[in-house]
C-alpha distance (Angstrom), angle and dihedral (degrees) to the residues before:
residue distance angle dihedral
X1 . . .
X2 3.82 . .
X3 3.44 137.8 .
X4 3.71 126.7 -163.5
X5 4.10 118.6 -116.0
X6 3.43 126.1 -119.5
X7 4.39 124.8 38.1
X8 4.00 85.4 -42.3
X9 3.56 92.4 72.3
X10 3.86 93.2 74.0
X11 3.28 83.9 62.3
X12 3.58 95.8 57.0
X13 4.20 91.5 54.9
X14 4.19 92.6 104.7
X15 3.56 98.3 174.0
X16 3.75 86.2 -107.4
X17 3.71 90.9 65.1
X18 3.91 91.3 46.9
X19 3.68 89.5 57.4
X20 3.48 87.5 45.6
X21 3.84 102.3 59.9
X22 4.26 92.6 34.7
X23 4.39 81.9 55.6
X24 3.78 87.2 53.2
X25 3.88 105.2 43.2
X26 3.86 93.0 25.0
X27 3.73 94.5 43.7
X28 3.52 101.1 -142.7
X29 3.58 145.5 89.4
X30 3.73 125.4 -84.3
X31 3.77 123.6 -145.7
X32 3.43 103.3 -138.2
X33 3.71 99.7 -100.0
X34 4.05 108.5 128.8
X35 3.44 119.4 179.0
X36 3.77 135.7 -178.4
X37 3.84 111.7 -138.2
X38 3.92 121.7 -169.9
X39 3.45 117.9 -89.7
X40 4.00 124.2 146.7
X41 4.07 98.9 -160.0
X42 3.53 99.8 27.3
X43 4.10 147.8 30.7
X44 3.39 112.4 -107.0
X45 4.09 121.9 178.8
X46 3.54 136.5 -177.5
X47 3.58 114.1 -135.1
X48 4.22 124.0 -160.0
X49 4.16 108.5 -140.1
X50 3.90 114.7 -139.1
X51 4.05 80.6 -134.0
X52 3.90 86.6 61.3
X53 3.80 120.5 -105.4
X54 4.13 124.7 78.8
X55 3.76 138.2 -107.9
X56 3.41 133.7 -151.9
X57 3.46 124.3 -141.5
X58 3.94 124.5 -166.3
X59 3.85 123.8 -154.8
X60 4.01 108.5 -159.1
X61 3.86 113.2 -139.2
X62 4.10 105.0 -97.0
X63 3.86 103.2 -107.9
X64 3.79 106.7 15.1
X65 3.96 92.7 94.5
X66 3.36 142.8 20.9
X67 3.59 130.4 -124.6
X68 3.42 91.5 -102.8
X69 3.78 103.4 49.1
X70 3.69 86.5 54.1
X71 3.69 89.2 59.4
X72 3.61 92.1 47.5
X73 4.26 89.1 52.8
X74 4.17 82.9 50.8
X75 3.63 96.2 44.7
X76 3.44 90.6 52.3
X77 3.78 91.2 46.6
X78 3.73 93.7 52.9
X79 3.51 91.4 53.2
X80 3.50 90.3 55.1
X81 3.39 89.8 49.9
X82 4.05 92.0 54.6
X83 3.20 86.5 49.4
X84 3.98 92.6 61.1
X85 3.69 83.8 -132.6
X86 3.97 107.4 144.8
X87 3.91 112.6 -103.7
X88 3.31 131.8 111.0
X89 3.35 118.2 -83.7
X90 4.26 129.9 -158.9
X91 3.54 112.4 -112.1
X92 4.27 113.1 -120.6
X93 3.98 126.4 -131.0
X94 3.73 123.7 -124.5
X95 4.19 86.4 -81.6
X96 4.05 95.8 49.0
X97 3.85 95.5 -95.0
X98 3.85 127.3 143.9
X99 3.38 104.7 165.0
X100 3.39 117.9 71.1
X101 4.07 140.2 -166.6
X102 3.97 136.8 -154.0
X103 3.46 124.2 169.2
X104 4.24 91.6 -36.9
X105 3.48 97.6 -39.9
X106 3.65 123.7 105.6
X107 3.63 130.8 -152.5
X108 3.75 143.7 171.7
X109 3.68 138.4 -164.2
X110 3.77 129.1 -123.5
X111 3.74 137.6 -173.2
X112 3.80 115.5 -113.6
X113 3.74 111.2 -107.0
X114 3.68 120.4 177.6
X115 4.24 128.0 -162.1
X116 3.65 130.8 128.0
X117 3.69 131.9 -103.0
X118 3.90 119.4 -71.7
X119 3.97 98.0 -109.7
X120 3.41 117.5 171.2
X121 3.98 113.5 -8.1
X122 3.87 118.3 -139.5
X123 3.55 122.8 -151.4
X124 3.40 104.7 -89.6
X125 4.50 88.9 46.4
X126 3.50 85.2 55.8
X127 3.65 100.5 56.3
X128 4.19 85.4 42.7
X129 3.51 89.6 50.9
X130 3.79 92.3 50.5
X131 3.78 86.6 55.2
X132 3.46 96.9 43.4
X133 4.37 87.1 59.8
X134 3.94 86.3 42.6
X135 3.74 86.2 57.4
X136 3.55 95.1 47.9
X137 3.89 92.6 49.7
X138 3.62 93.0 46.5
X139 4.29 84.0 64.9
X140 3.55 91.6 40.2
X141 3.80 98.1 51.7
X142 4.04 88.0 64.4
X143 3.74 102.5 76.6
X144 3.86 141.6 -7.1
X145 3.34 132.7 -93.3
X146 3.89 97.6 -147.7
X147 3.83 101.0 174.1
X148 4.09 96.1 61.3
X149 3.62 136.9 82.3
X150 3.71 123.2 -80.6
X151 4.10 118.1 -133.5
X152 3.71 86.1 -135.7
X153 3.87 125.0 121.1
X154 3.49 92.2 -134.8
X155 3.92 89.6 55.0
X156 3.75 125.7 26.3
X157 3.55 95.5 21.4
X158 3.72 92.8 49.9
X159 3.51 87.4 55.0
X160 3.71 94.3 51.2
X161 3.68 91.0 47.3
X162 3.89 91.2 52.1
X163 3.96 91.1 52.1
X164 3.68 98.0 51.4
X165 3.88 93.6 46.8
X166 4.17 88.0 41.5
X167 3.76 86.4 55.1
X168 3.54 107.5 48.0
X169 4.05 88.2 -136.5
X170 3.88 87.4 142.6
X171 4.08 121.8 74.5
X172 3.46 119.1 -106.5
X173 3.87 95.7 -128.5
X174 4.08 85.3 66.8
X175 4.12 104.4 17.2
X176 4.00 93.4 94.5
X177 4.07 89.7 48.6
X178 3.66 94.0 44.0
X179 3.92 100.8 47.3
X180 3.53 91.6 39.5
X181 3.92 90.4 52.2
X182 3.92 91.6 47.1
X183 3.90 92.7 46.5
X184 3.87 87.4 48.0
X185 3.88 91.2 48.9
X186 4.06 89.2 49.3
X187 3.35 90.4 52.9
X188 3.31 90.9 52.2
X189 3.58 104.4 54.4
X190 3.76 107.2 38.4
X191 3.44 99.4 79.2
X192 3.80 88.5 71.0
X193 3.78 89.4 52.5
X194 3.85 93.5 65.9
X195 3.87 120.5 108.8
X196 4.18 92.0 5.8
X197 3.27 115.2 142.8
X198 4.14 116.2 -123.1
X199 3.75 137.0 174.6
X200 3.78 132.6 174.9
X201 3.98 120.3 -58.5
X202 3.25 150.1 167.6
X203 3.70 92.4 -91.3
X204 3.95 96.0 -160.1
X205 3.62 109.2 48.5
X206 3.76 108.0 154.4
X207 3.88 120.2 130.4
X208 3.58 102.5 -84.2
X209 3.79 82.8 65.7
X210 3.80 101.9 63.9
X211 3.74 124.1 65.9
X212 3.72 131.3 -148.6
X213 3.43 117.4 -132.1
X214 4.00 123.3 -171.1
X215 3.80 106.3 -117.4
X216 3.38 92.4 0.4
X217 3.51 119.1 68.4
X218 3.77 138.0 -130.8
X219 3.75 115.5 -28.1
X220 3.79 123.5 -162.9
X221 4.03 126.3 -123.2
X222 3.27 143.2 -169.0
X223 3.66 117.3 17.5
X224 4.11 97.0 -177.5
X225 3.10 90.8 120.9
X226 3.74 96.6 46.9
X227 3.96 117.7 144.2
X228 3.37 157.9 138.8
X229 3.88 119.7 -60.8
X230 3.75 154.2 134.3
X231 4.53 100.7 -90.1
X232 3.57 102.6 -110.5
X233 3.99 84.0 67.8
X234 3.82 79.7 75.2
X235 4.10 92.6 53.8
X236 3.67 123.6 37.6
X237 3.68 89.8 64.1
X238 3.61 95.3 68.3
X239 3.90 92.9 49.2
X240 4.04 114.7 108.4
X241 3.72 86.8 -136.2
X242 3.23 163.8 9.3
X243 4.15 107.0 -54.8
X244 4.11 99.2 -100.5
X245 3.76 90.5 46.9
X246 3.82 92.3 45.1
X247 3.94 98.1 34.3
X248 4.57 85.6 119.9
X249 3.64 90.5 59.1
X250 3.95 104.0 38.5
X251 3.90 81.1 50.2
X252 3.67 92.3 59.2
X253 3.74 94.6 45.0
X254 3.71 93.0 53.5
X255 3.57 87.9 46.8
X256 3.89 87.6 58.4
X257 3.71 91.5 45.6
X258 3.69 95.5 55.6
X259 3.02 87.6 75.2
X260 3.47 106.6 68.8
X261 3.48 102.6 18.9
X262 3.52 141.0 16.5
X263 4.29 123.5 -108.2
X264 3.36 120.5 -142.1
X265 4.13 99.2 -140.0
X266 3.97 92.4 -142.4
X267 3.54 88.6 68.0
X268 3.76 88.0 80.4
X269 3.49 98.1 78.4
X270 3.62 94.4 54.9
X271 3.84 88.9 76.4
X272 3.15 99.8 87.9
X273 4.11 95.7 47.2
X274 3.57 84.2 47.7
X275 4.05 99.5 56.7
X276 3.71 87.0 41.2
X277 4.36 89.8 54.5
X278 4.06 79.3 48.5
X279 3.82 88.5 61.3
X280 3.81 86.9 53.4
X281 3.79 89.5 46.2
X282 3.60 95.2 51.9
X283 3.47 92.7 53.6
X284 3.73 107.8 46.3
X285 4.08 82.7 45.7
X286 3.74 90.1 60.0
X287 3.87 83.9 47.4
X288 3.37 102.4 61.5
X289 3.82 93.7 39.8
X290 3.73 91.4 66.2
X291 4.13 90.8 42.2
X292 4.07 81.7 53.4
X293 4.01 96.1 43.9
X294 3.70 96.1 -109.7
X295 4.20 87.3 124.4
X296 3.86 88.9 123.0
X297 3.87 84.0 69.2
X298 3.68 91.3 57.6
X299 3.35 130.3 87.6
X300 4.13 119.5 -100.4
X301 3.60 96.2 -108.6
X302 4.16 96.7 43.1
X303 3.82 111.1 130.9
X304 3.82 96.3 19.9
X305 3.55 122.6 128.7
X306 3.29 92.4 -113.7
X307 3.83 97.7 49.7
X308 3.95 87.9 59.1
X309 3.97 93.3 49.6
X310 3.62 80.8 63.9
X311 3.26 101.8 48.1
X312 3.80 86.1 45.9
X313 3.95 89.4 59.1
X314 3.61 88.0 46.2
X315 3.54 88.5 65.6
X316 3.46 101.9 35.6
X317 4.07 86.3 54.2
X318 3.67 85.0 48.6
X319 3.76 98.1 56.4
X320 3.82 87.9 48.3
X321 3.72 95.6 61.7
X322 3.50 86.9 41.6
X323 3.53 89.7 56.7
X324 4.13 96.8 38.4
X325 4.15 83.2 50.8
X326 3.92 91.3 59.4
């Protein structure tokens, strides 16, 4: 079987040809159960094994890594794995390999692992949480992962600045204010990124992204957006709010993590810099979903003028906080 390279080989995964690639590199047989699971970048399907159980196998977008920043997101995820520290892991072919290639298009297989969403942490799931980000930092401290992004202004954020003025996604009745007000912010902020201390992480560790397991515990997921970063990257997302108003909880997960690895207290007042690089994030990703046809997951007003004067006093609100914080 053959796919096409580029976007239009999503197209060509037929469930037929899904369950033809997971036979190959999984070497068994599938059932004939093909299911679509949610994913906004990627495919990911959910494959029935005539042998009983399920895989799940993930096709990365064509373009938005490289071979070699996949590895460095299943290196990592090995290691975990070693580790016995709970995240899902890619499941390895007769000769060791994970990743997988056909026709351009890469794709990995996973085991299925159920849970629910992390909802409302008690005490105690806090301070297991915390531990279970310790333990993930502990692994990532070892080695780098020199092929992904780096949560630095200077670096991912300049890169999603670049793409949204390269592709024109904003209006021209508020581009000049909003990439003015994004450069100024940047500017702002790097200087306290100098001299911190980063390591690999998750890179998108909000809520959605750990599991709960009965008897087991939380369970990490989806590391696509895994990367290079100072640690607290890996914690202010899952706060409920703002730091004053959630000052009991971030306690408790710092508590957690102290166990495994140590936290550098100045880290704290990257928070802020960090939520406002988000912003930035979030709008270059909405970018390049239109330029790859994704619009439908977009929201109905994405792209308007008016959406981008919001997103411009997003920022500007940002950089006053920033400011009031100093």
């Amino acid at each position: 079987m053959g796919l096409s390279s580029g976007l239009g080989g999503f197209a060509a995964l037929t469930p037929d040809a899904v369950m033809d690639l997971a036979e190959r590199a999984s070497g068994r047989r599938a059932s004939g159960i093909c299911r679509p699971l949610t994913s906004y970048i990627n495919r990911v399907y959910e494959i029935g094994l005539e042998d009983g159980g399920f895989l799940v196998a993930k096709f990365y977008r064509p373009g938005r890594w490289t071979r070699a920043a996949l590895q460095d997101e299943h290196d990592f995820l090995l290691e975990l794995a070693a580790a016995e520290v709970p995240a899902v892991a890619p499941l390895a072919d007769e000769a060791g390999r994970t990743l997988h290639e056909e026709t351009g298009l890469f794709f990995a297989l996973f085991p299925r692992m159920g849970g629910r969403p992390c909802d409302e942490p008690s005490r105690a799931e806090w301070l297991q949480i915390g531990r279970l980000i310790g333990r993930i930092h502990q692994v990532g401290a070892h080695k780098a992962a020199e092929n992904r992004l780096a949560f630095d202004p200077r670096k991912s954020s300049r890169a999603h600045l670049d793409f949204l003025r390269d592709s024109k996604a904003i209006p021209r009745e508020v581009e000049g204010r909003y990439l003015e007000a994004a450069q100024r912010l940047l500017d702002r902020i790097a200087p306290l990124f100098a001299g911190v201390a980063t390591q690999r992480l998750h890179g998108d560790l909000h809520r959605m992204n750990l599991l709960w397991r009965p008897d087991e515990g939380f369970l990490a997921i989806d590391f696509d957006d895994m990367g290079t970063g100072p640690a607290i990257q890996d914690l202010w997302m899952l706060l409920p709010d703002r730091l004053p108003a959630a000052r009991p909880e971030f306690e408790l997960l710092l508590e957690g993590y102290d166990t495994f690895a140590e936290y550098d207290d100045a880290q704290t007042r990257l928070i802020e810099p960090l939520r406002a690089m988000r912003y930035l994030h979030y709008a270059a990703w909405c970018a390049r979903q239109k330029a790859d046809g994704g619009r439908g997951l977009l929201n109905a007003e994405w792209g308007t003028a008016d959406f981008w004067r919001r997103e411009l006093a997003d920022l500007q609100r940002q950089a006053q906080d920033i400011d009031d914080l100093a």
